[in-house]
Every structure is written in C-alpha cells, then in structure tokens.
C-alpha positions as a Markdown table, in Angstrom:
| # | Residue | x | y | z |
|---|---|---|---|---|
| 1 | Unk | 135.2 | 102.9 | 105.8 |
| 2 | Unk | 135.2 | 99.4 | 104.6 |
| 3 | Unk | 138.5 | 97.2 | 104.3 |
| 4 | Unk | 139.5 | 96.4 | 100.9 |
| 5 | Unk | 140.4 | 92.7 | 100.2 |
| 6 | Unk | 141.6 | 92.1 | 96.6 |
| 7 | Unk | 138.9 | 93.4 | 94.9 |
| 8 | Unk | 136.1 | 92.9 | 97.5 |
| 9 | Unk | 135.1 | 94.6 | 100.2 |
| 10 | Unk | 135.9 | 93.1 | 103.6 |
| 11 | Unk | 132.4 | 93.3 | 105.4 |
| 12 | Unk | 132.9 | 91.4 | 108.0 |
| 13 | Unk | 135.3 | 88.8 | 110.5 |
| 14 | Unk | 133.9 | 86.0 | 112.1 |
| 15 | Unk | 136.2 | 85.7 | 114.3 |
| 16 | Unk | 134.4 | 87.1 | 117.0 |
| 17 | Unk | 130.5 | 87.1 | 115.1 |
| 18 | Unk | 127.9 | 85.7 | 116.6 |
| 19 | Unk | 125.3 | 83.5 | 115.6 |
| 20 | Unk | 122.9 | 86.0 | 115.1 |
| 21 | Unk | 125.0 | 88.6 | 113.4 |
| 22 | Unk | 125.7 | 86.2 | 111.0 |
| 23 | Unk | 122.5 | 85.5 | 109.9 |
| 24 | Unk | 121.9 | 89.2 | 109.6 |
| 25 | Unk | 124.7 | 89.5 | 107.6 |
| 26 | Unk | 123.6 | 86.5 | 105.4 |
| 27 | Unk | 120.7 | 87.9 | 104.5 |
| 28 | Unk | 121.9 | 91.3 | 102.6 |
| 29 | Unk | 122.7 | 89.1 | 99.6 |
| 30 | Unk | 123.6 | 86.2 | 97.7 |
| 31 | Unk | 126.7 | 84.1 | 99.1 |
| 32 | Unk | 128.5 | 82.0 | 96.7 |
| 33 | Unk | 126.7 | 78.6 | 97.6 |
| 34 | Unk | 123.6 | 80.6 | 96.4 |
| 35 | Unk | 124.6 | 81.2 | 92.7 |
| 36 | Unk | 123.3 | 78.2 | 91.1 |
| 37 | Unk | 119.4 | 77.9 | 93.2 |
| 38 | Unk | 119.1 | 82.1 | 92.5 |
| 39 | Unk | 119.6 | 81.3 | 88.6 |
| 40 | Unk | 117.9 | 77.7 | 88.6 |
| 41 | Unk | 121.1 | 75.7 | 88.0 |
| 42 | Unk | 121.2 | 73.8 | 91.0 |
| 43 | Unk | 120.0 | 69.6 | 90.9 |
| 44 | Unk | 119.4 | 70.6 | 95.5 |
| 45 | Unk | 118.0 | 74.0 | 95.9 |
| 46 | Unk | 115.1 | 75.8 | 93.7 |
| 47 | Unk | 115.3 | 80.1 | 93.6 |
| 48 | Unk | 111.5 | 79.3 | 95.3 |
| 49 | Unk | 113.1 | 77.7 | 98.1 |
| 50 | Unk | 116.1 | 80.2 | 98.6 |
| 51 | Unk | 114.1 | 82.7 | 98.4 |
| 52 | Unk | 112.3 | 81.3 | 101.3 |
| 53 | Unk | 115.8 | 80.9 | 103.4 |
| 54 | Unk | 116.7 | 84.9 | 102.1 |
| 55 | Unk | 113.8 | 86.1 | 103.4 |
| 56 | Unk | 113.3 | 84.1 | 107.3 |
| 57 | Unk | 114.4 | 80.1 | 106.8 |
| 58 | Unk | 117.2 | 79.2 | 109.1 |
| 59 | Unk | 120.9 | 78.8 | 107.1 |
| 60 | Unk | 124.3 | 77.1 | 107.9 |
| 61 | Unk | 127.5 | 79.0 | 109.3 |
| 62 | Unk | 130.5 | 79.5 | 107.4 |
| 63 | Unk | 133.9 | 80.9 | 108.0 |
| 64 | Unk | 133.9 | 84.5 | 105.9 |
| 65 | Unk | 132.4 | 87.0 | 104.5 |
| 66 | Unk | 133.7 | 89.1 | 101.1 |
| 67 | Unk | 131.4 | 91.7 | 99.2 |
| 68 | Unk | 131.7 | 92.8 | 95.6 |
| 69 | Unk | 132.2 | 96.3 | 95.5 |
| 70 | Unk | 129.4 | 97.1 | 93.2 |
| 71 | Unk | 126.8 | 94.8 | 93.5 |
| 72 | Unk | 126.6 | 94.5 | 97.2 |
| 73 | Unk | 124.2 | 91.6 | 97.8 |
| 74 | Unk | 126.5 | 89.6 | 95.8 |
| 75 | Unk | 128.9 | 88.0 | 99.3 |
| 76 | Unk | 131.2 | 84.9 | 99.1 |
| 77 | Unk | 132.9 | 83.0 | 101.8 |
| 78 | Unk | 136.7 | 81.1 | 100.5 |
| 79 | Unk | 137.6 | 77.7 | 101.5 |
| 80 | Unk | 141.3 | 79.0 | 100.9 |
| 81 | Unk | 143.3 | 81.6 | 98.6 |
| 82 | Unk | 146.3 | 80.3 | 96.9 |
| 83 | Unk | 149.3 | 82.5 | 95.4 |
| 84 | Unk | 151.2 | 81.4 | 92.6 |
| 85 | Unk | 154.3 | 83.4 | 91.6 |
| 86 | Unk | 153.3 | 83.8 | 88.0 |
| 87 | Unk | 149.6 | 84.2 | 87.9 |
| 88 | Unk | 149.1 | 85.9 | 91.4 |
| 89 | Unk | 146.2 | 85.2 | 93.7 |
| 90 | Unk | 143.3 | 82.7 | 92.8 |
| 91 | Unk | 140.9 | 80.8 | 94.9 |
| 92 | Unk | 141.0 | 77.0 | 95.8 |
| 93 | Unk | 137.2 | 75.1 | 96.7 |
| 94 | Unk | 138.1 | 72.0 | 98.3 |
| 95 | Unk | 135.1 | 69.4 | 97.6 |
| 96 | Unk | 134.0 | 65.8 | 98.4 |
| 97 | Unk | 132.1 | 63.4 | 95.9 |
| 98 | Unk | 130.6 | 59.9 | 96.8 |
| 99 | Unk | 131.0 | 57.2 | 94.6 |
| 100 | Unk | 128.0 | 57.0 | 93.3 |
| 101 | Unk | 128.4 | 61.0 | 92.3 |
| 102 | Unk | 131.4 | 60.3 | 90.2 |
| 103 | Unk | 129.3 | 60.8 | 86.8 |
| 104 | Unk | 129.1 | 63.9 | 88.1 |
| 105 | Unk | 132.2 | 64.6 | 87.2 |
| 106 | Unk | 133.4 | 63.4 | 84.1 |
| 107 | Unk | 132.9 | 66.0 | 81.8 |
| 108 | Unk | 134.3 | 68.5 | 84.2 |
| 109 | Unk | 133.1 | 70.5 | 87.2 |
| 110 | Unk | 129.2 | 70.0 | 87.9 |
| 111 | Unk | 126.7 | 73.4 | 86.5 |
| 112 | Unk | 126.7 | 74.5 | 90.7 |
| 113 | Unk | 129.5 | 74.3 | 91.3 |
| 114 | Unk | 130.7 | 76.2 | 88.2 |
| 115 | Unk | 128.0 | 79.2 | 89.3 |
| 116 | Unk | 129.7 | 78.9 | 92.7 |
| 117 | Unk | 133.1 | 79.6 | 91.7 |
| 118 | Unk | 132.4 | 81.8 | 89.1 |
| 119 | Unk | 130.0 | 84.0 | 91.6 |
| 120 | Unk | 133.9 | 83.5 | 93.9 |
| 121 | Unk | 135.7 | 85.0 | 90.9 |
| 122 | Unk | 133.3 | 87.8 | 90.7 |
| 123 | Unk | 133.1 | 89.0 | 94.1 |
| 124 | Unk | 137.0 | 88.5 | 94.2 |
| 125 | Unk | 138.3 | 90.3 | 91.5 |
| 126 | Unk | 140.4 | 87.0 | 91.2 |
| 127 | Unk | 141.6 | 85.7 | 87.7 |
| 128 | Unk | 141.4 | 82.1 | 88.0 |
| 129 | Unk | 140.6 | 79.3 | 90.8 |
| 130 | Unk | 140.9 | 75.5 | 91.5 |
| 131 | Unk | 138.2 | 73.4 | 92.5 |
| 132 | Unk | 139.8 | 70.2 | 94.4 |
| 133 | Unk | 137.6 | 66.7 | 94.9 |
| 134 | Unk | 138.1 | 64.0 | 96.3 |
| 135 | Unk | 136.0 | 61.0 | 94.5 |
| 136 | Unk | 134.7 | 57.8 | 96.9 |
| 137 | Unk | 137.7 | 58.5 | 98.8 |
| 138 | Unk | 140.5 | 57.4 | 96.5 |
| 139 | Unk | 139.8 | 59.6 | 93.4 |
| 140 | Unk | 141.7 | 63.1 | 93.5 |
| 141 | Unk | 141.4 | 65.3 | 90.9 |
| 142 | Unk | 141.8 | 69.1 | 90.3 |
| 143 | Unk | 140.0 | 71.4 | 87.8 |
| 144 | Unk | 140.6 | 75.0 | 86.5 |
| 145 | Unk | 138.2 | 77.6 | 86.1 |
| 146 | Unk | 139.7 | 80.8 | 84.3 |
| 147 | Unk | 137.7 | 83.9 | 84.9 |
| 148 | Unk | 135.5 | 84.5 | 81.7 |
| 149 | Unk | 133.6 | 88.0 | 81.9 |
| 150 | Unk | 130.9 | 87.2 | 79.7 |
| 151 | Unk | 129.8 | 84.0 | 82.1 |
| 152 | Unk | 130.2 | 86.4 | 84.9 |
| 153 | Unk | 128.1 | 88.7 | 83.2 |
| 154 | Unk | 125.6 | 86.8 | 82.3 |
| 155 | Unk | 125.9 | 85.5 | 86.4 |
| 156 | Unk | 125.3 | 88.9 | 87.6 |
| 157 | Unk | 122.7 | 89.5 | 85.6 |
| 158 | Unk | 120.2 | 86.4 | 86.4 |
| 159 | Unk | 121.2 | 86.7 | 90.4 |
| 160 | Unk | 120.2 | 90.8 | 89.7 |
| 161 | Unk | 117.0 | 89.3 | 88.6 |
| 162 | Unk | 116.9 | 86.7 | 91.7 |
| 163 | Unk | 117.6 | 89.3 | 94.2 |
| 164 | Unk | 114.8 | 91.8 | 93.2 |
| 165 | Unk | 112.8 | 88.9 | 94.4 |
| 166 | Unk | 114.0 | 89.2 | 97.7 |
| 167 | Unk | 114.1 | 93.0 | 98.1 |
| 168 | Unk | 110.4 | 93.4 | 96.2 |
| 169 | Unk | 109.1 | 90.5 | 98.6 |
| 170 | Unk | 108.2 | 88.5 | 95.1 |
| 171 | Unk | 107.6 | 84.7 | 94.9 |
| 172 | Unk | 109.7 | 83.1 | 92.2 |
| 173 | Unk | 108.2 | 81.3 | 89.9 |
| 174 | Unk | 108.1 | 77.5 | 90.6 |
| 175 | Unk | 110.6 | 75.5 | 88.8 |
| 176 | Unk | 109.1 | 71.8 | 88.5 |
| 177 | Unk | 111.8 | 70.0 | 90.6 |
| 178 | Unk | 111.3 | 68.0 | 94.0 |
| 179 | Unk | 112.5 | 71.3 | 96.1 |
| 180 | Unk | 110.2 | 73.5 | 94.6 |
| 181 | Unk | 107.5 | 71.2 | 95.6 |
| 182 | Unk | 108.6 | 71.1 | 99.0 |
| 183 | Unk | 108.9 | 75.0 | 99.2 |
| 184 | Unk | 105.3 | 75.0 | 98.2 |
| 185 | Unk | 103.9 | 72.5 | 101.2 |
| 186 | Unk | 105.8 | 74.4 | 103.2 |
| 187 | Unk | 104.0 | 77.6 | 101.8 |
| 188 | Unk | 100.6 | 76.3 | 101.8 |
| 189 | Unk | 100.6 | 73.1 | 104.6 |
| 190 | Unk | 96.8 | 73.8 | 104.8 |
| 191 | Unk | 93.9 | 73.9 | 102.3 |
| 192 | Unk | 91.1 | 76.5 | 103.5 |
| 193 | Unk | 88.0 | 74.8 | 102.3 |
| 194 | Unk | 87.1 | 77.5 | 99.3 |
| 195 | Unk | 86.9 | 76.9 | 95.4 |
| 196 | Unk | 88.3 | 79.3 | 93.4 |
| 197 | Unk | 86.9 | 79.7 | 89.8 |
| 198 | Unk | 89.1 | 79.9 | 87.0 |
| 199 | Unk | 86.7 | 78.7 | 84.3 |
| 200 | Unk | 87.0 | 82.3 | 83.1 |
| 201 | Unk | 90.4 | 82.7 | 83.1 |
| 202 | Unk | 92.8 | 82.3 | 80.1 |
| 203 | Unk | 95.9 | 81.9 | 82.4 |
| 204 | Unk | 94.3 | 79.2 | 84.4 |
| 205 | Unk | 92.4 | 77.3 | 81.6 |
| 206 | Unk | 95.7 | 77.1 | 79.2 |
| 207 | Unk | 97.6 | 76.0 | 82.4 |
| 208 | Unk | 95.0 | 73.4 | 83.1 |
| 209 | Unk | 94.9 | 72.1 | 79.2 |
| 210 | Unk | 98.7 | 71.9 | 79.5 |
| 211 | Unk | 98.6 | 69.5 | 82.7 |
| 212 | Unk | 96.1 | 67.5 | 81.1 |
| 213 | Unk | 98.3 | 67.7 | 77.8 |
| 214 | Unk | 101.3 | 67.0 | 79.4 |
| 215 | Unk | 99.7 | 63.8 | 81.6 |
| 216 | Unk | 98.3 | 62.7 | 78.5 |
| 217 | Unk | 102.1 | 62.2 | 77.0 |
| 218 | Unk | 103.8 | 61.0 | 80.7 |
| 219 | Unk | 100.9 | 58.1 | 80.6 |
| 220 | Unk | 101.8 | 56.9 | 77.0 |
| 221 | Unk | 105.2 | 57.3 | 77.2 |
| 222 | Unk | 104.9 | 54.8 | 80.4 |
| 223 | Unk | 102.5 | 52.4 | 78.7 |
| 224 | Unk | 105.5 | 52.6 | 75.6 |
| 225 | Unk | 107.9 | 51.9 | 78.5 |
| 226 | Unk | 105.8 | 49.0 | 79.8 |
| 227 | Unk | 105.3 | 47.9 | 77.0 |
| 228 | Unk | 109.2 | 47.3 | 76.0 |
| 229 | Unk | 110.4 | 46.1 | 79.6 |
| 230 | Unk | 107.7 | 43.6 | 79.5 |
| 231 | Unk | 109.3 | 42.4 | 76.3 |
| 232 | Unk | 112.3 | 41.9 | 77.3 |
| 233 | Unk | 111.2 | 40.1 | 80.8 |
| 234 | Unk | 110.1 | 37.7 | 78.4 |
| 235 | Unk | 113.0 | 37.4 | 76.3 |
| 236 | Unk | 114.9 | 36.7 | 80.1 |
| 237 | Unk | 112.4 | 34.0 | 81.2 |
| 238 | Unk | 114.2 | 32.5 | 84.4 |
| 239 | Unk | 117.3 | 34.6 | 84.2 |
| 240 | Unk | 118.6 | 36.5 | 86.5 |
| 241 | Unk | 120.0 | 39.4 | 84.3 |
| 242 | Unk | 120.9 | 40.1 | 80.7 |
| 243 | Unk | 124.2 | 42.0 | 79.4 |
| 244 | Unk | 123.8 | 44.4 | 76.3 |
| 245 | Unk | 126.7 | 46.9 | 74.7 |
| 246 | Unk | 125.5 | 49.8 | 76.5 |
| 247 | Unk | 125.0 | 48.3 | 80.3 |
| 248 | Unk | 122.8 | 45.5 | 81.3 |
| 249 | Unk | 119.3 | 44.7 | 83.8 |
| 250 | Unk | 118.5 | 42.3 | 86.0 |
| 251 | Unk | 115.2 | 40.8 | 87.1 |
| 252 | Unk | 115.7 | 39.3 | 90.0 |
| 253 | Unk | 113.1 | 38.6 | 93.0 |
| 254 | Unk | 113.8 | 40.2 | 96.6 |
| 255 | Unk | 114.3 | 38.3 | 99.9 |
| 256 | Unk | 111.3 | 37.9 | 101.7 |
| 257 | Unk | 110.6 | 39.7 | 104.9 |
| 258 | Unk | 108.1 | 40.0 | 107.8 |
| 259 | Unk | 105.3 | 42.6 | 107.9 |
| 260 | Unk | 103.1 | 42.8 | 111.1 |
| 261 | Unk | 99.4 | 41.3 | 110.4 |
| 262 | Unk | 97.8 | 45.0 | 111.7 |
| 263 | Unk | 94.4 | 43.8 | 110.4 |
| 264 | Unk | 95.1 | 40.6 | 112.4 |
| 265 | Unk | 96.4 | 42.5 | 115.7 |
| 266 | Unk | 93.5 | 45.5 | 115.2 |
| 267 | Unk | 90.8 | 42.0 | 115.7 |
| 268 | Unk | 92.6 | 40.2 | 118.5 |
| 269 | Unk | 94.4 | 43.2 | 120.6 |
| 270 | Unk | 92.6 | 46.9 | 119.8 |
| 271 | Unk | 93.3 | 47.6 | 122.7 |
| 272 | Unk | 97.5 | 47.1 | 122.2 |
| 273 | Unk | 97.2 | 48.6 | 118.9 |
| 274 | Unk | 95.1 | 51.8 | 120.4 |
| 275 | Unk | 98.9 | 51.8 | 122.8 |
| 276 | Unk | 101.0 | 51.7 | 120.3 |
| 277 | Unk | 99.3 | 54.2 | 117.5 |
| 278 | Unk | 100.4 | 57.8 | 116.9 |
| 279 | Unk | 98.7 | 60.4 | 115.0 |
| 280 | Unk | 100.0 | 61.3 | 111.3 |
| 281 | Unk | 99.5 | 65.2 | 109.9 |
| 282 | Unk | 98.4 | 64.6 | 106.7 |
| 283 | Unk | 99.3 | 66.1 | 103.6 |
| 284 | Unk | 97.6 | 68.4 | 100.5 |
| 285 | Unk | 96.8 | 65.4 | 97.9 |
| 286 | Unk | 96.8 | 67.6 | 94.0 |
| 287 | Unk | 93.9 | 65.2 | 92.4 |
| 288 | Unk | 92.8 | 66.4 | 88.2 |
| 289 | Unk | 89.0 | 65.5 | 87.7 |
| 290 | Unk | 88.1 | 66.6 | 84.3 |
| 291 | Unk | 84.3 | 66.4 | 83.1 |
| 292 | Unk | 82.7 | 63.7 | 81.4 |
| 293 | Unk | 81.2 | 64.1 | 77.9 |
| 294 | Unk | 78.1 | 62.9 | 77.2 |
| 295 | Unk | 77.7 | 60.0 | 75.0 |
C-alpha cells in the first residue's frame, strides 16, 4: 500500500531511482512544472509541445515525487515544506528572476507560476504556500498564495482535459505561439511532395479566408506603424533619442563591422571556399499564393 504524505500519496523516493525509472514515473501524469503548458498559460511551453515530452521527448530530473490521491496523473515535486505554528504545513518555491524579468513581477506572481503552485496546493492537500525570488540578484521578495478551491477546480478540470490527450494519443490543438511552431517542425520536418485539396472543404476554406483576413489586418497595422515611426524620425532629424511622459526611443546608427566578401572569395579561391563550406538541412517555408482575378 501506498505511503501517505499530507494529503498525497507518496509514490515514490529518489533517493535511490534511477534515471530511467524516473522518466517512467514522469510520464503517468502531470508534475507541477506542467500545469501552466497543459492548460495554455505558459509564455515557454505549448500543451502541443508537452504533449510531445508526455508521450516520448526527453525531460529534466527533479528531487520528488507526490501524487494526489484522486486524480492520479496529477504529481508534484517540493522545493521545500515549511511549518508554521499557527497555520501548519505549507509549501515554499524558491525562484530566480533576471533583471530584465522584473516586470514580470510587479503585479504579483507570473500566470505559471501561479498554475504551478496552485497544481502544489492541490496534490498536497496544503492550505497556503510561499513563492520566494530573488530579482537581478539584489531584489528579494516573497508572495503568498492561499489555497482557493474554485482556482483549483477549475485547474483540475482543464489539466483533466490535457491529460485525455495523452492517454487517447490526441494532438492538442496548436496554440499560435513560437513553441507550438516548433512542436510542429519537429512533427512534420519533411514535406512529401503531394497536394491535398481542400477547395471543398468548409473547415479548410474558412481557415484559409481567416489567414488571408487576419494578414490583411497584420500588413495595415504595420504600414499604420510605419507610417507613425517614420514621423517621428523626422521630428528627431540628427538626434540621437527623444524623451516623452511614458518612456522614450532612440535612433541611433550601429558600429560598423566586417563581413567576409563570399562573392569576392567564391571568384578568387573556390577552391578554399569548397574547404570551408558545410551543408545546411533546410527548413519547411509556409508561402500563401492566392488567385488572381481577372481584370
């Protein structure tokens, strides 16, 4: 029978795990780290491209393993546990921010990391926890996140919906962001040659009128944008930057630097430049032709 910790189950030490039983063990369920990519809160990792780690992609070690007692592919691993005489045990996430991610935390603790500790506070049982980071080195602060059942709920619900993906052997949806593109190159690295016609289909036609739709608005909102940055180049003439209430720009020109003249070396040394070449695996280019009408 399974050890009983807090609330959780106690599936496994690490003490003595291997590498390999680890990753066995990783891929019954959603850890903690998971919860914001399985619901699609997550600015680094797409449910497409977690699904793609849940179901063969390699994944990083960590220290523990806790189950929730119910839903069983929910796991989490603590940085630490901290007991306070008056409000008993709670969890502490210890995290580091650059600099330039201190936005980040102005208005509190970032959408992932909030589905991380709340997915902690789930699996736990525990009623509150502290999430520790340090800013650019200098900056220490410390948030609290009390345990809210309806968030939790809600949690439970969308990484229910996450994780039938994984047992069902479903693709997620792609989400739009940079990861999700990546997941699918990594899907489909190779394009087979065939045309597949979808001038009959309703699905494919609307999808195909929305990417022409939505192109049609990226290209004017970028002339707009031209448009207005041009005007105020010329407002700044030969200055270097201009200051307004709500931040500033600068124009300014970058240092010069030295390029090698391949044309140049390609006509006096092919020979060297044959050497000193490597082969590069292209890439799947997504190109929109749309037909011409006649005049």
């Amino acid at each position: 029978m399974a050890e009983r910790y807090a609330q959780a189950i106690r599936l496994a030490s690490t003490l003595k795990l291997s590498r390999d039983e680890w990753l066995r063990i990783r891929q019954l369920g959603i850890g903690s780290s998971d919860a914001a990519p399985a619901i699609g809160l997550s600015p680094y990792k797409c449910p497409l491209s977690l699904w793609l780690e849940k179901t063969g992609r390699k994944v990083r070690r960590v220290n523990a393993v806790l189950q929730h007692p119910t839903h069983r592919f929910m796991l989490a691993n603590l940085d630490r546990e901290v007991r306070c005489p008056e409000e008993g045990w709670g969890i502490l996430e210890i995290k580091t921010a650059s600099y330039h991610s201190a936005p980040q935390w102005e208005e509190g603790i970032p959408v992932a990391y909030q589905c991380q500790v709340l997915h902690q506070l789930a699996v736990t049982g525990h009623d509150w926890a502290d999430v520790a980071v340090l800013i650019g080195g200098q900056d220490f602060r410390i948030y609290r996140v009390n345990r809210d059942e309806d968030k939790i709920a809600d949690l439970i619900a969308r990484e229910t919906v996450f994780w039938q993906h994984v047992l069902l052997d479903t693709q997620p949806a792609p989400d739009g962001s940079d990861d999700a593109g990546a997941a699918l190159s990594w899907l489909f690295p190779r394009d087979d040659g065939q045309t597949i016609d979808l001038s009959e289909s309703i699905e494919g036609n609307r999808l195909f009128s929305a990417l022409l739709a939505e192109r049609q608005r990226k290209e004017d909102a970028e002339a707009r944008e031209a448009a207005i940055r041009q005007q105020i180049q010329n407002v700044l003439g030969h200055a270097s930057a201009a200051v307004f209430q709500s931040g500033r720009i600068t124009w300014k020109r970058a240092k010069d630097r030295v390029a090698p003249d391949v044309e140049r070396l390609s006509q006096d040394h092919p020979a060297l430049l044959a050497q000193y070449s490597k082969s590069i695996a292209g890439s799947r280019r997504f190109v929109i032709q749309t037909e011409r009408k006649a005049s």
